[in-house]
N, C-alpha and C positions, 0 to 999 in steps of 0.2 A: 581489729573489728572492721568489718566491711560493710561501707556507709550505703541506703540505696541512694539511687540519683537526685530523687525526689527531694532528697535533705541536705543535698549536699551542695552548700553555697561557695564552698569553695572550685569548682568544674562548671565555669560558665565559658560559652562560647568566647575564643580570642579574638583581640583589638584587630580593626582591621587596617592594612596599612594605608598611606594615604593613597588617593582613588576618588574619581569619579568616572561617571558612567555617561553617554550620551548617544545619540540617535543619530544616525548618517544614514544615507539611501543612495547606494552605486547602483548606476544607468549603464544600459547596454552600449557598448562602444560598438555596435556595428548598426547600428540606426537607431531610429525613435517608434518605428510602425513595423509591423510585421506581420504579416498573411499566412493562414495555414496551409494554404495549396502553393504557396509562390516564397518569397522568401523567408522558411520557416525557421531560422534557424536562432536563437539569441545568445551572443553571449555577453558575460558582466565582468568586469575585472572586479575585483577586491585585494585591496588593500590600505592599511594604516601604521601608522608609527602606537599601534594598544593592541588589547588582547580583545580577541573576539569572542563572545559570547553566543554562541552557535544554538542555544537553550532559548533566547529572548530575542533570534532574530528570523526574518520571515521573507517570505517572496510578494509584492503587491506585483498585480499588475491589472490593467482595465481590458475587461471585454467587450468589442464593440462588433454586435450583430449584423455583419455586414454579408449574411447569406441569401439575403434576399427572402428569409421564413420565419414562421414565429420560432422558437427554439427552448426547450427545456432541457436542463445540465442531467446529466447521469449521476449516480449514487456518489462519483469518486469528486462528483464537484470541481474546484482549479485543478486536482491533481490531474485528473481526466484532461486536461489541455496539452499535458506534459507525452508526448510520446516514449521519449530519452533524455536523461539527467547524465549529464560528465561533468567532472571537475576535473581542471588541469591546471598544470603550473608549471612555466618556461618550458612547454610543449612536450611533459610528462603525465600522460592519464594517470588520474589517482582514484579515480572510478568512475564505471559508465555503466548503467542501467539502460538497457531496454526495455521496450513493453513497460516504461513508469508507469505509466496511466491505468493499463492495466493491472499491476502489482498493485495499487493504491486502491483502485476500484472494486476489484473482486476481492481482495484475500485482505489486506491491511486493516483497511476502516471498515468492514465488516469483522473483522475479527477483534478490533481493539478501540473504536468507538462505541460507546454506549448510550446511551437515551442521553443523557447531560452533557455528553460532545458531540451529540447530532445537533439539540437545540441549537446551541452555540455556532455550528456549522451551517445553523438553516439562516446565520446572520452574516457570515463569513463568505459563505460557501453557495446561497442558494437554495439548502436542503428542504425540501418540504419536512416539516414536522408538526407533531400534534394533529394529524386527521383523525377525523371522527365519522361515524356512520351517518351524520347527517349531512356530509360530502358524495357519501356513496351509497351502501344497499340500506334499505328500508330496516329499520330495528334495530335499538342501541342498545339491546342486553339480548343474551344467549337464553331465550326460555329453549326447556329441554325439550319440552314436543315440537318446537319448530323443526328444532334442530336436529333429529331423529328422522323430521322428513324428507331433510334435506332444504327447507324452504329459507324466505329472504334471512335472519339471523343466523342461519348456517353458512349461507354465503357470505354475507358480511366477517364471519369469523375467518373464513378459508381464505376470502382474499385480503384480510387484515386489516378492515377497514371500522371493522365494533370497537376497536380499542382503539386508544390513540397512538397508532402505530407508525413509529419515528420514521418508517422505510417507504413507505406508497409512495411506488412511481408515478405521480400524477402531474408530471410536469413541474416538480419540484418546486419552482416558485411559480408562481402568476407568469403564463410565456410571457417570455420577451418576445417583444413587438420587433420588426425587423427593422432597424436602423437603431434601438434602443442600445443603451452599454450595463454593464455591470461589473464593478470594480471585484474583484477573488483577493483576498488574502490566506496564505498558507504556508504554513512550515516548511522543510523540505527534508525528506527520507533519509540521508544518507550518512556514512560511515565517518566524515570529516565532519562536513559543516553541518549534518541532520539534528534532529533531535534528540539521538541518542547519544551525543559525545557531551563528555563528562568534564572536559577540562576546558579551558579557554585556550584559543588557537591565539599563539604568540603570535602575532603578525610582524611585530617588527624586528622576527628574527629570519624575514624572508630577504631573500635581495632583491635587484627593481625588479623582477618577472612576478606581477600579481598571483593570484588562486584567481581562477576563471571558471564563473559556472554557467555552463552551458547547456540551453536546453531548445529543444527540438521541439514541434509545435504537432499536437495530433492531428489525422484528418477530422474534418468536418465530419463525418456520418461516425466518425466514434466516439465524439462529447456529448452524444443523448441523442433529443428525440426533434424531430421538424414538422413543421406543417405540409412541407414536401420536403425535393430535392434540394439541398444547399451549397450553395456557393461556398466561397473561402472564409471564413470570419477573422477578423483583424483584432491585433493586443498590439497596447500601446499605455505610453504611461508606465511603462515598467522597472521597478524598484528594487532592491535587495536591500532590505528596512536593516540595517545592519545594529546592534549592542554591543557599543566598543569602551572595552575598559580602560580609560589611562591610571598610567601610577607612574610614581615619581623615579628618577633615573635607581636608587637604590634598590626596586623591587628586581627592575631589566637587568641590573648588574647579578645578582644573584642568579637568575634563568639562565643568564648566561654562565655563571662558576657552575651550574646543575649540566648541561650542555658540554662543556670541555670537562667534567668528569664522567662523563658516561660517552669516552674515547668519541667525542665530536660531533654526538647526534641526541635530538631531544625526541624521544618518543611520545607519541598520542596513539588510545588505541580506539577501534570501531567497528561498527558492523555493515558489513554492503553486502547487496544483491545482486546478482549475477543472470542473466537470464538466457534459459536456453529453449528452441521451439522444439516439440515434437509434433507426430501427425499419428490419427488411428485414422486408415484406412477404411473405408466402404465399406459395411458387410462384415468386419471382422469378427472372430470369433476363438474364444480361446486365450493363450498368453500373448501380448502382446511387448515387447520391449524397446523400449524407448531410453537411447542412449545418451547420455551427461556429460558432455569430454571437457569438464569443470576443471580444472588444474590448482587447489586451495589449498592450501597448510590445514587449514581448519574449519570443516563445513561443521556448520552448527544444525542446519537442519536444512530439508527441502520441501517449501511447497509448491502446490501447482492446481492449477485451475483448466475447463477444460469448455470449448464449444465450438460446435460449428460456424463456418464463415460464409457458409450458402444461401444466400437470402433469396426468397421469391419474392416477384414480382409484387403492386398493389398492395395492399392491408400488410403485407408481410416482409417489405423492401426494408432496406436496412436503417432507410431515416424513419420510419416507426418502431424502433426497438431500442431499446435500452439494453448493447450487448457488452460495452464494456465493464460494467457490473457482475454479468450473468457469468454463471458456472453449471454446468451439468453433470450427476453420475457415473454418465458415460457405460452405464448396465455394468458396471464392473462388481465383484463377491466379492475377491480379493486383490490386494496389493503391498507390493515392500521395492528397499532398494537390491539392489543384489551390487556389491564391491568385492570383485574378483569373484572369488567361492564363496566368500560369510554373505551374509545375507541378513539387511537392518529394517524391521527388526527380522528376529531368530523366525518367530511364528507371524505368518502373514496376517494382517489389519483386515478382517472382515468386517463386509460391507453390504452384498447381495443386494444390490439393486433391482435387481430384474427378479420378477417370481413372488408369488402369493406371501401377504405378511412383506412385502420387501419395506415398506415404511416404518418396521418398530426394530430395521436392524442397523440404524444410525448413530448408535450409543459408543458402541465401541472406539467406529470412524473420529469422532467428536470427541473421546476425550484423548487421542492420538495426537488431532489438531491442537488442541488447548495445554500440551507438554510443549509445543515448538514458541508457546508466546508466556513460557513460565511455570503452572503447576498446573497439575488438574482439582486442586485443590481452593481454587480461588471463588469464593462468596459473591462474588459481581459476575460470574459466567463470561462465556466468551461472547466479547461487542455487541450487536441487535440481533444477530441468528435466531431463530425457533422454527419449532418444526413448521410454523405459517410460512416463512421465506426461506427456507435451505431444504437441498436438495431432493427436488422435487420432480425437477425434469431430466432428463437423460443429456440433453447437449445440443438440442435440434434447434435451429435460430427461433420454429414454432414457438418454443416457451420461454424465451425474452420476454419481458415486461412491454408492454404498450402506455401508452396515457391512456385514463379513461374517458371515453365520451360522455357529454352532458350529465345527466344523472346518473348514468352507471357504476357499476359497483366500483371502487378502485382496487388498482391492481397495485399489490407488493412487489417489490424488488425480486429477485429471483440469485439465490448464491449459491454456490458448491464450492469454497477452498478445500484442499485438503491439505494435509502437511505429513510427513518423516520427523520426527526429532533423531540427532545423530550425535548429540554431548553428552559426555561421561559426567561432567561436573557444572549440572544447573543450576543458575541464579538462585538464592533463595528469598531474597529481599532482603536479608541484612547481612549485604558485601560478601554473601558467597558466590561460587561458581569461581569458571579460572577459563583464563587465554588458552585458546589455540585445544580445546580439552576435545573437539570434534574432529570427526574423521579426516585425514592428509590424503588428499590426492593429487598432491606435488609431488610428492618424490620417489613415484615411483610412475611406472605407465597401468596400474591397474587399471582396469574398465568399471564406469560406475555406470550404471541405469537402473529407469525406473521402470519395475515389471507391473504391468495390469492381467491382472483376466476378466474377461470380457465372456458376461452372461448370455448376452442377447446381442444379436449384431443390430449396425444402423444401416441405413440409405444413404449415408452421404456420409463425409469426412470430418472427423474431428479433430481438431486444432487442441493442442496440451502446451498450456502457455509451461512451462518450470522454471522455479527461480531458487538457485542455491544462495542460502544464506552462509555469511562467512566470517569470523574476524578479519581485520585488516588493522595492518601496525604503520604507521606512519613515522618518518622521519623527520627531520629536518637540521640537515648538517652545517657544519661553522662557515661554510659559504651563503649559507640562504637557501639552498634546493632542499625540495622537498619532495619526497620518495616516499613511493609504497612497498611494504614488505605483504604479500596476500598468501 
């Protein structure tokens, strides 16, 4: 007879061994100060004789408003600081992301922050949250004959400002005043030490060469919005709040009997991002393809986000815009990968941007997106998107987000991610899915790109951030090196 769980006092969780946990903060060993325009570069060793806790540890660092303008953070908050995230060890990349800030800003925390991790983030982070229309347009409910005319409670709806809408660009917190600081705490993305690894990083089974993570500092006009032109802004005070488990020589001994039976190497696995730039041309029209030359065992999926980088002049310069955020349609109907001859998927993701009705053909697009971060099945939706901020402008820096003036209406965030899912064998939440189950374009030279068609041409050039997602296996052999298998 087969007892359920609920009754059954014999199946409680096991004793845990002995262990304690404690709080350590590794400092950058190449200075204490560091400038976005001058020396932008940080890196941090880490290391300890415990296991790291990669789940419970995080990046501090303090910003200090040294642009000479008031200054309001963009959607992606600290991550937005981050240009390029690497980790390396004894002078071995074990991943390096480009376009961090970007990857974070447009596609990530829009897609997988929700209202209760923005609040959280507006304490963290920055974020504005909780606006209301008595911030912005005249009239805090939707009566329908306003709204039918078009008038103030319609606008307040369309720029998200009737509800309490987690996302309004409105200079996120109260500017900062130029010489003010603001301290960022936040996770960090990635495949080892991010949020998503599962296991504790045995640290004391490295030799002397730490794990070093290194991170590169954005320009000033791409962390949000200024009162003008800005100087370099300065981080300082910067920490890697580290969760480091000790346990007693008994547990280390055993990692290690686990380590010389699996012929010398202890595996950890993860997922990293990969980033590659494309370009749509002026005026284009038609298919356009943009090519991937991604080399992975196993792409699990690709997203990519897309705007232009032409900014005019006055009201329209690029310190009034909130562009690391923004995504655009780019007038595209349709889109897929093409890998060699197949082509992922089989029937292209339509989308028709461009053309009468193009606003109620986003459904499909959207639950395409919402397979790359799990099911399309999930009861909490994808992060803050609605049709009020996603994709709504074509790509032109024109529909970037601005702050809003005095009483004016406020303006919502503005996003377009898009995504490919490319796994045979998705997560389900309970311990399914499988390694390496996404397309390989290591081993062989196939060609991967990504195809668009393109409805309507533009005036100016658009920018296609893409970023392949990927497993990465991780080693760490009976010397202490620690290698990536991608």
């Amino acid at each position: 007879m087969s007892i359920p769980d609920s009754i059954d006092y014999t199946s409680i969780l096991p004793m845990a061994v002995e262990s304690r946990v404690r709080r350590r903060g590794f400092v950058p060993s190449n200075g204490a100060s560091f400038v976005s325009d001058q020396n932008n570069i940080i890196e941090i060793p880490v290391s300890a004789s415990a296991f790291l806790d990669t789940k419970h540890s995080y990046l501090r660092m303090n910003f200090l408003n040294t642009t000479g303008q008031s200054f309001g953070v963009d959607f992606g908050g600290g991550h937005g600081l981050i240009s390029r995230l690497r980790v390396l060890q004894a002078g071995t990349v074990l991943s390096d992301c480009r376009e961090y800030g970007r990857l974070m800003s447009s596609i990530i925390l829009p897609c997988q922050g929700d209202e209760s991790s923005l609040s959280t983030r507006s304490i963290k982070e920055g974020q504005r949250y909780g606006n209301s229309a008595a911030g912005g347009a005249a009239g805090g409910v939707l009566d329908p004959a306003d709204f039918a005319a078009g008038g103030a409670a319609a606008n307040a709806e369309v720029t998200g400002a009737c509800f309490n809408t987690p996302v309004n660009a409105n200079n996120s917190t109260t500017a900062a005043a130029a010489g003010s600081n603001y301290v960022f705490s936040i996770p960090l993305m990635n495949g080892l030490l991010g949020t998503t690894q599962d296991k504790l990083v045995p640290l004391f089974l490295l030799n002397s060469a730490p794990i070093v993570i290194e991170l590169t500092l954005s320009r000033a006009l791409d962390i949000g919005v200024f009162g003008g032109v800005p100087a370099g802004y300065t981080i300082n005070d910067v920490r890697y709040m580290a969760s480091l488990v000790e346990t007693g020589p008994a547990v280390e001994e055993q990692i290690r009997m686990v380590q010389a039976q699996s012929q010398g190497r202890l595996v950890l696995n993860g997922v990293d991002y990969t980033h590659q730039p494309g370009q749509i041309a002026a005026n284009s029209l038609g298919r356009v393809s943009l090519p991937i030359p991604v080399r992975k065992k196993s792409i699990k999926s690709v997203l990519f986000v897309a705007a232009s980088r032409t900014f005019a002049g006055g009201a329209g310069a690029q310190e009034n815009r909130y562009n690391l955020s923004f995504g655009g349609h780019m007038n595209i109907s349709e889109y897929q990968l093409s890998f060699g001859s197949r082509r992922i998927p089989e029937i292209p993701i339509g989308f028709q941007a461009a053309g009468v009705g193009a606003f109620v053909f986003k459904a499909q697009y959207f639950e395409e997106l919402a397979k790359c971060f799990g099911s399309t099945k999930d009861a909490h939706g994808l992060g803050v998107m609605s049709r009020v901020n996603n994709s709504n402008f074509s790509g032109a820096t024109a529909g970037m987000a601005v702050p809003s003036a005095g009483g004016g209406a406020m303006n919502t965030h503005s996003f377009c991610p898009f995504g490919i899912d490319c796994e045979a064998f998705q997560p389900d939440g309970k311990g399914g899915g499988a390694l390496e189950s996404g397309i390989d374009t290591a081993s062989s030279s196939t060609p991967l790109a990504l195809n668009l068609d393109i409805g309507l041409g533009q005036a100016t050039n658009i920018s296609v951030d893409m970023y392949v997602v990927h497993d990465s296996l991780y080693f760490i052999d009976m010397v202490g090196n620690l290698r990536v298998a991608l």
